[in-house]
C-alpha positions in Angstrom: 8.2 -12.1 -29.9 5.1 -14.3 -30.8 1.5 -14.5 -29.0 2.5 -17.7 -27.1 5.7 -16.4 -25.7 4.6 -13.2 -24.8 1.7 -15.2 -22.7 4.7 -17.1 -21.3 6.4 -14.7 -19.9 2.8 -12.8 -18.3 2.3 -15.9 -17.0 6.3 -16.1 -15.3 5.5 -12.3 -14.1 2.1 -13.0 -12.8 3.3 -16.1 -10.6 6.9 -14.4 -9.5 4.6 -11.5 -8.2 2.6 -14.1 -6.9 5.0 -15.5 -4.5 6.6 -12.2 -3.3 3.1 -10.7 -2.3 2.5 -14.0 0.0 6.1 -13.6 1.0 5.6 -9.9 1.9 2.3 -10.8 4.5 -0.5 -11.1 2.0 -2.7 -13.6 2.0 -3.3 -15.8 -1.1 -6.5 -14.3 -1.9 -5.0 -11.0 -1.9 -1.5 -12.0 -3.2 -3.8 -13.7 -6.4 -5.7 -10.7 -6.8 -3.3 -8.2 -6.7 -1.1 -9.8 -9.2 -4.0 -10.3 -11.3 -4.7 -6.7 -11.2 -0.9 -6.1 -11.9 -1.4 -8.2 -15.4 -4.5 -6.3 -16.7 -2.3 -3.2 -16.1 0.4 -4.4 -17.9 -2.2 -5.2 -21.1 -3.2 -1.8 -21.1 -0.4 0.8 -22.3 -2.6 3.7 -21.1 -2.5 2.5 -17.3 0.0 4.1 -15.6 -0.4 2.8 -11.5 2.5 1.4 -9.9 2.4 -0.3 -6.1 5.0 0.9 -4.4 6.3 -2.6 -3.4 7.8 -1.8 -7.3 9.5 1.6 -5.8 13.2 2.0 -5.3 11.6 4.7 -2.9 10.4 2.0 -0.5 12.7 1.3 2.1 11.2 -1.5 4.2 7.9 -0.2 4.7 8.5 3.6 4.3 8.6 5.9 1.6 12.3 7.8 1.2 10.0 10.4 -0.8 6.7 11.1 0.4 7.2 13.0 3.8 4.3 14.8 6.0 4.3 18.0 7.3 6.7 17.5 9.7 9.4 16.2 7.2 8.5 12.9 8.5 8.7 9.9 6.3 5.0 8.0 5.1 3.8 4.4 5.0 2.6 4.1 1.5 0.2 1.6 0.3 2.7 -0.7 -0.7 0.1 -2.8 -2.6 -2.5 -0.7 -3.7 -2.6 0.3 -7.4 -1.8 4.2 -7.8 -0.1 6.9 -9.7 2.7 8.7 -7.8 4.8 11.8 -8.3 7.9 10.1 -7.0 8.0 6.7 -8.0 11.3 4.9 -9.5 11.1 1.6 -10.9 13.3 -0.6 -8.7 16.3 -2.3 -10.8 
């Protein structure tokens, strides 16, 4: 894959993730910005933070994974860049 379609396709990630932060309650400020944090991670291969809004963990708004001390489950951040123990790549 050349320079110009591997810009193509950041560019095609960038504005799908774009559209589904807005679409999950984020405004465009924070949709833009998140999804331009999610494309400097992608450039770097030694980033490993995920949002769980990636997770096949998250159901809805909860975590099937993370549970408190009372076997409850947790609202994660859903879009806040982090490492996690549990997290799945959804698809």
């Amino acid at each position: 894959m050349n320079y110009e379609e591997e810009l193509e396709k950041a560019a095609i990630r960038f504005d799908r993730r774009y559209e589904a932060f807005k679409k999950e309650g984020l405004c465009e400020e924070q949709a833009y910005k998140l999804a331009e944090q999610m494309y400097e991670r992608d450039r770097d291969p030694h980033d490993d933070r995920r949002v769980c809004f990636e997770c096949e963990n998250l159901a809805g708004k909860v975590c099937l994974k993370m549970r408190d001390r009372q076997g409850k489950p947790q609202i994660p951040l859903r879009f806040i860049l982090q490492r996690c123990e549990f997290f799945q790549l959804k698809g």
